[in-house]
C-alpha positions in Angstrom: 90.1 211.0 134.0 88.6 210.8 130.6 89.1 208.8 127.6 87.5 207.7 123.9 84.1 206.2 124.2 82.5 204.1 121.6 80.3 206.0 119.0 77.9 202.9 120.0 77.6 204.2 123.3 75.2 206.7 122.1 72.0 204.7 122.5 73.0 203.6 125.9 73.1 207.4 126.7 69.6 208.5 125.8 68.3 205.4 127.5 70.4 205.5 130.3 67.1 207.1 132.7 65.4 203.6 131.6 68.4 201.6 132.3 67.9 200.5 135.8 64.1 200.3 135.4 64.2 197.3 132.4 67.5 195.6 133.6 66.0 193.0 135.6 68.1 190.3 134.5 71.3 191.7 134.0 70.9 193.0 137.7 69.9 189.5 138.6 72.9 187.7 136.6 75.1 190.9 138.6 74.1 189.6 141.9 75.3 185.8 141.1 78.4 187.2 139.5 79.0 189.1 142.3 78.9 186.3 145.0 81.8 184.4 143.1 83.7 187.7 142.9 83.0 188.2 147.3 84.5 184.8 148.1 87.7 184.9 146.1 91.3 185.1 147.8 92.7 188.5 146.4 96.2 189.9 146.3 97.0 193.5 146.6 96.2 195.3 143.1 93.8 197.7 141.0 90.2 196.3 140.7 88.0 196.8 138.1 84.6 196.2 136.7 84.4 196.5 132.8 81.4 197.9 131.3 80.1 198.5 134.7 77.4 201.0 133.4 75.0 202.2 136.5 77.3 199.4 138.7 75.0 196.7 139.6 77.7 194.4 139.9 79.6 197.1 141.9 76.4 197.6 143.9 76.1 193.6 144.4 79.5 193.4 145.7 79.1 196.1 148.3 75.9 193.9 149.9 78.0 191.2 149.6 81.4 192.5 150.3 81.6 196.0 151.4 85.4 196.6 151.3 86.0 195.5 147.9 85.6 198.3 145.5 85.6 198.6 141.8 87.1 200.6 139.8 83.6 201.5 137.0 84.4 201.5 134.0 82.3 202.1 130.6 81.7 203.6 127.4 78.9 205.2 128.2 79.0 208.9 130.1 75.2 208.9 131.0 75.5 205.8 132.6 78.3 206.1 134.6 76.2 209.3 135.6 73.7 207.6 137.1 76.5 204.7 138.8 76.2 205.9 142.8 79.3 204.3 142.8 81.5 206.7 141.4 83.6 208.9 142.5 87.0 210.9 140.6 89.4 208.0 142.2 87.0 205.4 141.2 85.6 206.3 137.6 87.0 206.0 133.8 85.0 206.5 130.9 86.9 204.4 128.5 86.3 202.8 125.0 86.9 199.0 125.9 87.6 198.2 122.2 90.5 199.8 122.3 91.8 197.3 124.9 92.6 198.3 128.8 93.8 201.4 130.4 97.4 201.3 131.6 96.0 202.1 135.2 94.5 198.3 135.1 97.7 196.5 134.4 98.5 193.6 136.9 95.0 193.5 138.5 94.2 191.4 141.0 90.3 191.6 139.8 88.7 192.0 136.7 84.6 191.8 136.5 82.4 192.5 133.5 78.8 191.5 133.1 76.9 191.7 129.9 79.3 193.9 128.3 82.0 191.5 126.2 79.2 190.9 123.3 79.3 194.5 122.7 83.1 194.5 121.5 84.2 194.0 118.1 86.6 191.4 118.9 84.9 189.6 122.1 87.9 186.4 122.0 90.6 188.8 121.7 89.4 191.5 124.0 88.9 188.6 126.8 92.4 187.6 125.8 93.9 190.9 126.9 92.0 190.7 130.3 93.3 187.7 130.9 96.8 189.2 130.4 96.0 192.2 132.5 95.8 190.2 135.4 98.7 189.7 138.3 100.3 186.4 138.6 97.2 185.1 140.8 94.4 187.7 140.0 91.2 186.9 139.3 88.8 187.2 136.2 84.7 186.9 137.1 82.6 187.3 133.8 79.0 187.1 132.6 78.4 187.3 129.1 75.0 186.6 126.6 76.0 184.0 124.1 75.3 182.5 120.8 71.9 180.4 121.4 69.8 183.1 122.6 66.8 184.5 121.3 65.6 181.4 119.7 62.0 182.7 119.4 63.4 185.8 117.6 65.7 183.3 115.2 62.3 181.0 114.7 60.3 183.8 114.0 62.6 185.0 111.3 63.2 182.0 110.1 58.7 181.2 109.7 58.8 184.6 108.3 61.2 184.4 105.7 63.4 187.5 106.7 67.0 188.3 108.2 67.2 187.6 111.6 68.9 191.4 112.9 69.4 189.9 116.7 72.9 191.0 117.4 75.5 188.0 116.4 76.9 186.8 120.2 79.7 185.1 120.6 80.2 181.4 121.0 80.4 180.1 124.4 83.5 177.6 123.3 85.2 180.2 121.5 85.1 182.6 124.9 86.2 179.4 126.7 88.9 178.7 124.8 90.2 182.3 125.1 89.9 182.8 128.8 91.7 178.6 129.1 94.8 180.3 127.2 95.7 182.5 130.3 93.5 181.3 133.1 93.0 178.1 135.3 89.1 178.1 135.3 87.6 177.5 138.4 83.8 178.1 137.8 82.4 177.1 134.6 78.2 177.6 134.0 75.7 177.6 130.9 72.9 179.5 132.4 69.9 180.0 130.2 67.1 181.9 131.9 63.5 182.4 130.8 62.3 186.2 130.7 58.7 186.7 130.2 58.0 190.5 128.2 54.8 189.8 127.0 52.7 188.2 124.5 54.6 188.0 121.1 58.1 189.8 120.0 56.8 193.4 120.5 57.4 193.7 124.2 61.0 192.1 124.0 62.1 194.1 121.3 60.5 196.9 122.9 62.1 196.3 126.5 65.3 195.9 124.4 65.3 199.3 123.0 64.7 200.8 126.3 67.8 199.6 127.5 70.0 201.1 124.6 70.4 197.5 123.7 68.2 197.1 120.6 71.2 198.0 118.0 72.4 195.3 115.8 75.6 194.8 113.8 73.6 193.5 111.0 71.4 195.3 108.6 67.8 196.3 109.7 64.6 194.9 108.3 61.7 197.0 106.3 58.7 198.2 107.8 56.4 194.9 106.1 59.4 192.9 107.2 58.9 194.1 111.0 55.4 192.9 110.4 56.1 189.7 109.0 58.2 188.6 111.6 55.7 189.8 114.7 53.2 187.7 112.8 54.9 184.6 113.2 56.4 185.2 116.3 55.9 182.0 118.9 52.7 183.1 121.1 54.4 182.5 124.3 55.6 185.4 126.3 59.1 184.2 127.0 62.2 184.8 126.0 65.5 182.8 126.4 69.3 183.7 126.8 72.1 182.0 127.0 74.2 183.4 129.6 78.6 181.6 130.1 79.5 183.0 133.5 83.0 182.0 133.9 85.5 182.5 137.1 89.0 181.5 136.4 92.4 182.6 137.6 95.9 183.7 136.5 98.2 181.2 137.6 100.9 182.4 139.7 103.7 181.1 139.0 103.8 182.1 134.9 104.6 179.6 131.9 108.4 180.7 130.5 
């Protein structure tokens, strides 16, 4: 079954051969999502993973807990291509900014990993997750945050131009929107450390290969490109922020 996809999705699709290749950390932030998700008490009910792309959190579950399948779900036709996990029963191409599918309401698990920040709404999306759980079903979530890239935001900031990172969401904000419809149970600011490469070139360049190097904010000039990469930090690292949140629906409903 078919639906909408995002006209955003378009990059991911011609870089979807490169996907797997350059997503060291996302796969490596799937895995940790992924042994919260294997260890939680579930009640009968659809299961899904939003924005689950090639499936490396669906792939991480099924080392870690082979009977609990995901419905994938994503924007993005050539990825889900390339997801071995899909199947007709177990595939849905679907814009998630138009909110959830009616075959997802009363869940017992939702996943997503490094896909919220792509939404136009992030707070209000997570919102409606929340609410598409069952009484006692489970939310697991990974998401960049506001903080990351600080050698980018330096740079632009030595270089006197925009910074065009993409604007992430707040951490607190997300918090607050998954505490209005969720006990939380598991709580982390994760930053990790990426090393690309000497200067900005080969993050921006590894960032691009993903189909993740669009920005919702204007782009800078050619001189401007060069201005920043001149006063880019000389380290070869990288930093993001990363909420990873665990909560669940309580059971017994608020009147």
């Amino acid at each position: 079954m078919t639906h909408p996809r995002p006209a955003s999705c378009g990059r991911f699709d011609r870089q979807a051969a490169h996907y797997d290749t350059h997503a060291g950390l996302q796969r490596a932030v799937a895995w940790r999502l992924a042994h919260y998700a294997a260890r939680l008490p579930l009640l009968p009910g659809p299961r899904a993973d939003l924005g689950a792309g090639s499936g490396l959190v669906g792939l991480a579950l099924r080392q870690q807990a082979p009977r609990l399948e995901l419905l994938q779900l994503d924007g993005s036709a050539a990825l889900l291509r390339r997801n071995p996990l899909l199947t007709p029963e177990r595939g849905l191409l679907w814009n998630l900014d138009l909110g959830l599918p009616p075959e997802l309401n009363h869940c017992s698990l939702i996943t997503s990993s490094f896909a919220l920040q792509w939404l136009q709404d992030p707070a209000t999306r997570l919102r409606d997750w929340t609410t598409a759980l069952a009484p006692g079903g489970w939310l697991a979530l990974a998401v960049p945050v506001a903080g990351s890239f600080p050698q980018w935001h330096q740079a632009a900031d030595r270089a006197r131009v925009p910074c065009t990172a993409r604007r992430l969401p707040e951490a607190d904000t997300l918090i607050g929107a998954a505490a209005s419809g969720l006990a939380i149970g598991c709580l982390r600011r994760l930053v990790f450390s990426v090393r690309y490469g000497p200067g900005g070139r080969a993050f921006l360049r590894q960032l691009r290969r993903l189909g993740a190097g669009h920005s919702d904010q204007a782009g800078l000039s050619t001189a401007q490109w060069r201005r920043l990469l001149a006063h880019w930090p000389p380290s070869d690292v990288v930093s993001w922020h990363v909420l990873l949140l665990v909560g669940q629906r309580p059971e017994r409903l608020a009147p």
